[in-house]
MARBADREN-222787 format. One line per 8 residues: number of its first residue (from 0); their letters; for each residue x, y, z of C-alpha. Coordinates in pm, 1 decimal. Layout:
BEGIN
NUM) a) X Y Z ~ ...
//
This chain:
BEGIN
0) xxxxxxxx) -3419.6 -2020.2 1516.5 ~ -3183.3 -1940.1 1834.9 ~ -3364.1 -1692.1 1918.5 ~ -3722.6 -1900.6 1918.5 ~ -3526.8 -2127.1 2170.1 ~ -3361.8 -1861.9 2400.1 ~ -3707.0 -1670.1 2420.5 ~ -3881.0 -2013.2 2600.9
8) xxxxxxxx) -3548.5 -1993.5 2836.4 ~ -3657.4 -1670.8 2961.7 ~ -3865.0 -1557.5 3308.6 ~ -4087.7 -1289.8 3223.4 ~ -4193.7 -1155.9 3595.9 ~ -3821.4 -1140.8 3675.2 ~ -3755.6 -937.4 3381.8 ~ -4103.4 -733.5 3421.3
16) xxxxxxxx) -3975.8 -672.7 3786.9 ~ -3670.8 -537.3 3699.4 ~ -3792.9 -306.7 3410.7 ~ -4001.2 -180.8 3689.5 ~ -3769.5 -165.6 3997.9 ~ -3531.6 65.5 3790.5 ~ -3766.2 264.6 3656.7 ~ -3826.6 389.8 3992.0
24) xxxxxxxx) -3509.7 406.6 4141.6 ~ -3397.0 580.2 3841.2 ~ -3728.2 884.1 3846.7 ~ -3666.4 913.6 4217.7 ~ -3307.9 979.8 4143.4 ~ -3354.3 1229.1 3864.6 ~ -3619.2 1380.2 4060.8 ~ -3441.4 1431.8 4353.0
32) xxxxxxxx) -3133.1 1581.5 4156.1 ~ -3306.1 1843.5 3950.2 ~ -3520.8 1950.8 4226.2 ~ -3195.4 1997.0 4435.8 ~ -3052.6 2169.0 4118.6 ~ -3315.4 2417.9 4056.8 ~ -3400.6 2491.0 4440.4 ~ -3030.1 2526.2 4545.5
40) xxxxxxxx) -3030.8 2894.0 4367.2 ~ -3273.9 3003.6 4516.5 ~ -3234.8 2953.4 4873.6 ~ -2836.6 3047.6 4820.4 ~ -2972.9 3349.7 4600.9 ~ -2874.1 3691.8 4804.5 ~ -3067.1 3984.3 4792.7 ~ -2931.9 4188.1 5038.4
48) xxxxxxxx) -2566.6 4347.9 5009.7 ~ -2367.4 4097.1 5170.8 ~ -2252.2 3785.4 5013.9 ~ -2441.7 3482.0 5129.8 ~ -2081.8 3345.6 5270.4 ~ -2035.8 3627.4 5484.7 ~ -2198.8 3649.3 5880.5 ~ -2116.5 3895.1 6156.1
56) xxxxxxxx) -2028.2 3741.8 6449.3 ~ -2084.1 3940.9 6818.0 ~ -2003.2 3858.1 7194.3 ~ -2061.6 4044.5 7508.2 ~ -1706.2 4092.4 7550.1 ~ -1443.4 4235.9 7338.8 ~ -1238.3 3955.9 7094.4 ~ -936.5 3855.8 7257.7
64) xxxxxxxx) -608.5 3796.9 7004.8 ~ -626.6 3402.9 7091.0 ~ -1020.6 3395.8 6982.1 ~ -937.5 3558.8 6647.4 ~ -645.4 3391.6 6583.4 ~ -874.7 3027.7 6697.6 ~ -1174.7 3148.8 6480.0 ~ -920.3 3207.4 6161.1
72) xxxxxxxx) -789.8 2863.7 6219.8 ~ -1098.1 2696.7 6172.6 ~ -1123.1 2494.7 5818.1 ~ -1449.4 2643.8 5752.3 ~ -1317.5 2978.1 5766.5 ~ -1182.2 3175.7 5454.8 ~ -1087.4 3497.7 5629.5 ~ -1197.8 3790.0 5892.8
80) xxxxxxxx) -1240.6 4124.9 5856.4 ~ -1309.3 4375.1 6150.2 ~ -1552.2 4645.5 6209.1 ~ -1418.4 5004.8 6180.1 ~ -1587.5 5264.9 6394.2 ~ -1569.2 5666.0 6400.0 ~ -1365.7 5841.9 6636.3 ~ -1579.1 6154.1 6609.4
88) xxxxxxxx) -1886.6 6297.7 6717.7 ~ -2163.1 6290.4 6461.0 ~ -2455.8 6571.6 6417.4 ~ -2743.8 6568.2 6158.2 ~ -2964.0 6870.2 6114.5 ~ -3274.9 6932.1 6339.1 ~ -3540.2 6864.8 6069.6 ~ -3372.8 6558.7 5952.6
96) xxxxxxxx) -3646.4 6239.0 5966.9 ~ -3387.2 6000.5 6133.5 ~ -3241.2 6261.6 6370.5 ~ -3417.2 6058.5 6677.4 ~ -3392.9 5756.6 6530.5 ~ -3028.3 5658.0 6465.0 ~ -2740.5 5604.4 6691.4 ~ -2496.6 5869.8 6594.0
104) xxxxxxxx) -2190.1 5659.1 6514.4 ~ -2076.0 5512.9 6171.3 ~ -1923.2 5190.7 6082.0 ~ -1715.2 5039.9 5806.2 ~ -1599.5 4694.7 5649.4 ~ -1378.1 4640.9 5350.7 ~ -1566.4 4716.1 5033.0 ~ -1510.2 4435.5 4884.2
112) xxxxxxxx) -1808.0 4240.6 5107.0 ~ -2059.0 4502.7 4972.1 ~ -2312.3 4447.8 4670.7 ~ -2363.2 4716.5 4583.1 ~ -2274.4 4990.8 4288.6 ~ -1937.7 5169.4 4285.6 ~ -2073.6 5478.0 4164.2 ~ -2255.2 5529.2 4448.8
120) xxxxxxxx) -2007.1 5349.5 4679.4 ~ -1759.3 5589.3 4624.3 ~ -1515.3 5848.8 4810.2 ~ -1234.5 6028.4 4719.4 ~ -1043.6 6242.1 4917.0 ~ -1117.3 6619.7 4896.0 ~ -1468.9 6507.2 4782.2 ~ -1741.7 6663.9 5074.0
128) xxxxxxxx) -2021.5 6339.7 4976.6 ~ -2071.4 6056.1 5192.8 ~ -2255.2 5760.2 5069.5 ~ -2411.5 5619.8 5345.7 ~ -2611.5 5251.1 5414.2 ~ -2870.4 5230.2 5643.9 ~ -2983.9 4891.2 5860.0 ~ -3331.1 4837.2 5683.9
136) xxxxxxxx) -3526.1 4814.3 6028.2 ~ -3413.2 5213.4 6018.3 ~ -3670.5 5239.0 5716.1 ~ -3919.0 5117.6 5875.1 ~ -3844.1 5292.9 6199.8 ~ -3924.6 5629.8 5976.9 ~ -4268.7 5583.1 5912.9 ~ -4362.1 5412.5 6230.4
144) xxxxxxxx) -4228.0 5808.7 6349.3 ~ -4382.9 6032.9 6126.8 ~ -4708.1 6170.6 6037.1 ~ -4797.3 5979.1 5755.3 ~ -5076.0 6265.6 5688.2 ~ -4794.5 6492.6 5630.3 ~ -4542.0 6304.4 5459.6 ~ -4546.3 6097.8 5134.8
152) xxxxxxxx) -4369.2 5784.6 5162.8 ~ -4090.2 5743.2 4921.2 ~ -3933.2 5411.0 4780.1 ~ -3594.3 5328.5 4850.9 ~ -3459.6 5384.7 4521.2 ~ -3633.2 5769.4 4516.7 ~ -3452.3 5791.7 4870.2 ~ -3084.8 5723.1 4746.1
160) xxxxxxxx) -3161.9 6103.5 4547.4 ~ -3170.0 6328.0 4853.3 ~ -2900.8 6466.3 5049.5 ~ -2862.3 6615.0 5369.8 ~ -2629.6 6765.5 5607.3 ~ -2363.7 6535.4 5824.3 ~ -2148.9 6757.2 6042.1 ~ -1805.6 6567.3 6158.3
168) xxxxxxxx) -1665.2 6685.3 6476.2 ~ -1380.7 6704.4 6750.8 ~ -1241.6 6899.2 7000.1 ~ -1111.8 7138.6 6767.5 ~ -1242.4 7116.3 6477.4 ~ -1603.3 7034.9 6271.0 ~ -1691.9 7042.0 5909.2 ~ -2007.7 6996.8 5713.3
176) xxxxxxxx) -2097.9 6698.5 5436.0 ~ -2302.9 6626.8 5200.1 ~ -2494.3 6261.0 5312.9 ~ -2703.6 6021.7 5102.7 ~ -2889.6 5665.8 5170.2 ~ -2757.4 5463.0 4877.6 ~ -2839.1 5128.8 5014.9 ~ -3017.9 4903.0 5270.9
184) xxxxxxxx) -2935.1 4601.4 5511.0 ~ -3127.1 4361.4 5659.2 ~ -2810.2 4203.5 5778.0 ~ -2614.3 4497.7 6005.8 ~ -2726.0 4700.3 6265.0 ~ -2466.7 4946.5 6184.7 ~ -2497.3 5283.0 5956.5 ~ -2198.4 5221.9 5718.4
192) xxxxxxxx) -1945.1 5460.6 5501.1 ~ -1709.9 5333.5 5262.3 ~ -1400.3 5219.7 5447.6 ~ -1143.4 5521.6 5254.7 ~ -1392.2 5760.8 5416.0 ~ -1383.2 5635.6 5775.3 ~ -996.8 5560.7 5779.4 ~ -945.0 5904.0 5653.6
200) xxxxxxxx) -1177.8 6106.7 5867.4 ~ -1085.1 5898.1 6195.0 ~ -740.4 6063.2 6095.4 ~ -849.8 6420.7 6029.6 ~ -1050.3 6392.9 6353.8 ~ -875.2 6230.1 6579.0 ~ -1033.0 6168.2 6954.9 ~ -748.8 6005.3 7175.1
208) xxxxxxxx) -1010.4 5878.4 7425.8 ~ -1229.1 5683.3 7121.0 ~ -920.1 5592.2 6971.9 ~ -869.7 5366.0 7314.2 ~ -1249.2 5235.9 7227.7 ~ -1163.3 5134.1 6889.7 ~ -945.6 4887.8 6930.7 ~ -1184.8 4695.9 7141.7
216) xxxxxxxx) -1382.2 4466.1 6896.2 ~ -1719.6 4314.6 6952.7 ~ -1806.3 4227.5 6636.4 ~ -1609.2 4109.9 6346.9 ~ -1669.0 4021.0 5977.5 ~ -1624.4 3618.5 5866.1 ~ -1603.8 3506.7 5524.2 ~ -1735.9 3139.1 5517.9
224) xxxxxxxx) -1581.5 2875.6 5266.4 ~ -1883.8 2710.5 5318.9 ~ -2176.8 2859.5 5507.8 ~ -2353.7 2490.2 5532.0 ~ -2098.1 2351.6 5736.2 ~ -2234.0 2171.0 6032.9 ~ -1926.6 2233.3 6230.0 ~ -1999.9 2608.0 6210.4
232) xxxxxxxx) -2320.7 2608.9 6438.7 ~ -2097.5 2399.8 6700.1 ~ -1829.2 2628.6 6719.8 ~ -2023.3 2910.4 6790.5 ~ -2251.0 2752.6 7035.1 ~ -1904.0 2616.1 7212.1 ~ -1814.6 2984.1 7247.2 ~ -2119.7 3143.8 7275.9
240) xxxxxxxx) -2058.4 3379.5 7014.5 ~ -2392.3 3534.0 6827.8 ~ -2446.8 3562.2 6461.1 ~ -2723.8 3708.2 6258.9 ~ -3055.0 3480.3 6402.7 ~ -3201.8 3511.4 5977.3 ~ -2850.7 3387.9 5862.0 ~ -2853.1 3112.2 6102.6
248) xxxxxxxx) -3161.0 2989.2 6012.8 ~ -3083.9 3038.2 5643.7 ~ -2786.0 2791.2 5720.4 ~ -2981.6 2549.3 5916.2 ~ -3203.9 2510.9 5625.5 ~ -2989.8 2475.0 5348.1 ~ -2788.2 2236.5 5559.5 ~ -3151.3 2054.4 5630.2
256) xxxxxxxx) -3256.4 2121.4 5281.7 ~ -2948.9 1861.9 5199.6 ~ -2954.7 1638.9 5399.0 ~ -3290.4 1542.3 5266.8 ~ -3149.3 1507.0 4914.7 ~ -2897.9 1326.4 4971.7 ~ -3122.0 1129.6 5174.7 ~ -3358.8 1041.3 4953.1
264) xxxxxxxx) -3069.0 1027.1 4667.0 ~ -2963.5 742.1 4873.2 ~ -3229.8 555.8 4869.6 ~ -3283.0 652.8 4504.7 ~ -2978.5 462.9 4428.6 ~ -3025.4 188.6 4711.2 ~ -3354.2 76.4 4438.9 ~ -3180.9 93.4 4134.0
272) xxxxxxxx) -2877.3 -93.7 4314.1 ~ -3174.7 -378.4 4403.7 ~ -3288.0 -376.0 3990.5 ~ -2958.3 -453.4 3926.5 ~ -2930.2 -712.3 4145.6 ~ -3236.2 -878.6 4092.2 ~ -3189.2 -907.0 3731.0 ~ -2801.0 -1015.0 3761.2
280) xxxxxxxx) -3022.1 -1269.9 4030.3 ~ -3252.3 -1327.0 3749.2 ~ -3021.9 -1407.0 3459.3 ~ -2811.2 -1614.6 3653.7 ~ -3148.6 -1821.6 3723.6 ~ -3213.6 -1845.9 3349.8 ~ -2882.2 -1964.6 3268.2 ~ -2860.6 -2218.5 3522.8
288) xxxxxxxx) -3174.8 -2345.2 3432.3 ~ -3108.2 -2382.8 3090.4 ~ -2752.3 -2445.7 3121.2 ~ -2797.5 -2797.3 2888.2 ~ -2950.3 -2553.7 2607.7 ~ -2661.4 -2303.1 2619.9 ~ -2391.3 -2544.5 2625.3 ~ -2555.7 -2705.8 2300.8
296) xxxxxxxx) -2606.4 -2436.9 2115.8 ~ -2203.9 -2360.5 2210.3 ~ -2136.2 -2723.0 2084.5 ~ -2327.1 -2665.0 1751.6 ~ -2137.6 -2426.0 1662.0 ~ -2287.8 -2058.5 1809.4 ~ -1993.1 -1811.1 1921.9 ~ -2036.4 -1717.7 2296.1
304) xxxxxxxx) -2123.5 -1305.1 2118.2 ~ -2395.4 -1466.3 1915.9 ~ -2523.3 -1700.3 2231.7 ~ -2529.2 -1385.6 2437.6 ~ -2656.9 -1118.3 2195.7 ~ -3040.7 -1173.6 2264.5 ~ -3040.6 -1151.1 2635.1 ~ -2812.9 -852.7 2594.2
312) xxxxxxxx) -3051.9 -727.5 2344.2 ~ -3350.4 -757.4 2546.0 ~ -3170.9 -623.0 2861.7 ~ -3097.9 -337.2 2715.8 ~ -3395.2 -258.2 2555.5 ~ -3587.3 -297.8 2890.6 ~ -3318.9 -80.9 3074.2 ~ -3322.8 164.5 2805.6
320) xxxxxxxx) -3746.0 176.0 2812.5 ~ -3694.3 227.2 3194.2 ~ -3494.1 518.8 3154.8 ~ -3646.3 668.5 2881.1 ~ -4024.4 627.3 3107.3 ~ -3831.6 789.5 3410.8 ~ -3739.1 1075.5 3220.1 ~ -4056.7 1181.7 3092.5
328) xxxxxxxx) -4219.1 1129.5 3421.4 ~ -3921.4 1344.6 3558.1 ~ -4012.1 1595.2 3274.6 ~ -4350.3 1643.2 3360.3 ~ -4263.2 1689.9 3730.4 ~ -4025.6 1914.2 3649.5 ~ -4311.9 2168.9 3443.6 ~ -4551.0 2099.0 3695.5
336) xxxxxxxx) -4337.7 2259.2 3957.0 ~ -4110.6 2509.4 3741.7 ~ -4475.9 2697.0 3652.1 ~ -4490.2 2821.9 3995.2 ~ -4114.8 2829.3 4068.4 ~ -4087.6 3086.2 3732.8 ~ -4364.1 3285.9 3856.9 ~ -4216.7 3350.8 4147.7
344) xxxxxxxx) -3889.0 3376.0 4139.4 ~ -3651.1 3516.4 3865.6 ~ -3441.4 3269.4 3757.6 ~ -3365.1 3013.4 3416.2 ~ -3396.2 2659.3 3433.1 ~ -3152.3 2440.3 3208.3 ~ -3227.2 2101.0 3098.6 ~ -2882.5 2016.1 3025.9
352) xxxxxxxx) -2819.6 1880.5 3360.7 ~ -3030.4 1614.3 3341.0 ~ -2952.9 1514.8 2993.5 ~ -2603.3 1441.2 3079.0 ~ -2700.5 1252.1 3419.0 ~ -2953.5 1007.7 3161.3 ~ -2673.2 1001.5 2929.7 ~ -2464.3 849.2 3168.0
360) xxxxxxxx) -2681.0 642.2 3342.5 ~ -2820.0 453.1 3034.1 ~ -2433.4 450.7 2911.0 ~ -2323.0 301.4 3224.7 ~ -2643.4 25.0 3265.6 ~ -2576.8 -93.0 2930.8 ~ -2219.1 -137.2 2973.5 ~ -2285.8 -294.0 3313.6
368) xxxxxxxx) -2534.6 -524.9 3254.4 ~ -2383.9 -633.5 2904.2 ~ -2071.4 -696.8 3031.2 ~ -2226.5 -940.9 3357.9 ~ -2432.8 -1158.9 3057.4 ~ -2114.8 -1239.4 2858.5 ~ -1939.9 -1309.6 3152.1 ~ -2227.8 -1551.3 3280.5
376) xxxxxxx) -2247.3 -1750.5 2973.8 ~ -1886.3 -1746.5 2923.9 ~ -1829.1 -1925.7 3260.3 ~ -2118.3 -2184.4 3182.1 ~ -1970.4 -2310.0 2894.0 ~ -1643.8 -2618.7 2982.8 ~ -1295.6 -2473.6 2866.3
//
């Protein structure tokens, strides 16, 4: 019977509206958050041996003590590493492929910035190997150089299995290693050993004069606590330092890519903030309108619970329909996209993300808007 009454107390559009309204605020949000979820690991995935947080910063002039003790001082800054050089002349054999091509001087950065396997990234001393990395333009540099008629191109990984001679030299002395390309980056310039090597050979052939050359640095190593960071771009453009131009970019468009999210995110929960109000707006209407009703039904003996339990009932079941309508739209964008986004990239989608975030919106809703109804009848009714 109370229910017959309450149902001719209600506004349908209003109710209709709001069922509507948060249905898409809530499939924008979900949307937006899975797509940033599933995208993210991608374009922060790293495929070439440095870590993504990691850049190589360069000037024209050497790094004074003040700039690296500035640059280390910066919050978005974990820690900086400097380039090792050799401080020996370096000779390959006459035959060798890259003998024109490379500049005959070796780098080195702490091993622990390197991707790459420590099998092959190894050197101990006594040992007469030298694993060696290459800058990957140098690859392509060798077959824009050779007579392709005469010479079978070789993948990377076959490269890393031949060796060749790399004689070390001073004033008074030379010796003869065994080299090998075990890896490639896109990211250096540099042809790098393993740091144990270079510290140890820059020892066993010392050059005074280099020596002098070495402690001027041009380059150093930053670890990034976060590579996003807007601040980042400003402080090198205030000191006209110059990073890697594909890292940069990289960084620009993950800081972009964002942005846009949380954008849209925004505005995602700007709509659902507007469903709630309109049907707090709404139900406030109804109540007002039928205030005479309520307050009879109170006098005849209904419990403010019992008065309340329909429009809570109905509220919920609309909000619940809402969410459960966003989510299988969501769903569907989500396989419509993750087809191609499998295909080409390698990489495992989990739904439990956005099981939780439904879970908690729908928990949250319900509490919400359950809570606002009691409170609107209670304050209807005369103490």
């Amino acid at each position: 019977m109370i229910w017959k009454l309450q149902k001719k107390t209600l506004l349908p559009l209003q109710i209709f509206g709001y069922g509507i309204t948060l249905c898409i605020g809530i499939t924008v949000a979900l949307i937006t958050l899975i797509i940033y979820t599933d995208l993210k690991p991608i374009l922060e995935s790293e495929s070439d041996v440095f870590d993504d947080n990691v850049v190589i910063v360069e000037k024209n002039k050497a790094f004074s003590k003040e700039e690296l003790t500035d640059f280390k001082d910066q919050d978005f800054v974990k820690e900086i590493s400097e380039f090792k050089s050799s401080n020996f002349k370096i000779d390959l054999p006459e035959d060798f492929v890259l003998k024109d091509i490379i500049n005959p001087s070796i780098e080195s950065i702490p091993d622990k910035y390197l991707d790459i396997e420590s099998d092959k990234w190894k050197w101990e001393k006594g040992s007469d190997f030298i694993p060696i990395m290459i800058p990957e333009y140098l690859f392509t540099l060798i077959y824009n150089n050779i007579d392709l008629q005469s010479f079978i191109i070789l993948p990377k990984k076959l490269i890393s299995t031949f060796e060749f001679d790399v004689t070390l030299s001073d004033k008074d002395d030379s010796r003869v290693f065994r080299g090998s390309i075990v890896g490639f980056s896109s990211k250096i310039n540099s042809i790098l050993v393993p740091s144990d090597f270079l510290s140890w050979a820059n020892k066993e052939f010392d050059n005074p004069e280099d020596d002098k050359k070495e402690k001027k640095k041009h380059k150093i190593l930053v670890e990034l606590n976060n590579p996003t960071d807007a601040r980042l771009l400003e402080f090198l453009n205030e000191n006209n330092y110059k990073v890697n131009k594909e890292k940069m970019e990289k960084t620009k468009l993950l800081f972009f890519f964002k942005m846009a999210f949380v954008f849209v995110f925004v505005i995602a929960l700007v709509i659902i903030l507007l469903s709630i109000v309109l049907i707090i707006l709404s139900i406030n209407l109804i109540f007002q309108k039928n205030k005479e009703v309520l307050i009879n039904l109170y006098f005849l003996g209904y419990q403010i619970k019992q008065i309340s339990y329909y429009y809570k009932l109905l509220i919920s079941i609309v909000t619940l329909l809402s969410i459960a309508v966003s989510f299988i739209i969501t769903l569907v964008v989500r396989k419509l996209y993750s087809v191609k986004l499998v295909s080409y990239f390698d990489f495992e989608m989990s739904n439990t993300f956005i099981y939780i975030n439904v879970l908690i919106v729908s928990v949250f809703l319900l509490i919400l808007l359950n809570v606002l109804i009691t409170r609107k009848i209670r304050n209807l009714i005369p103490s």
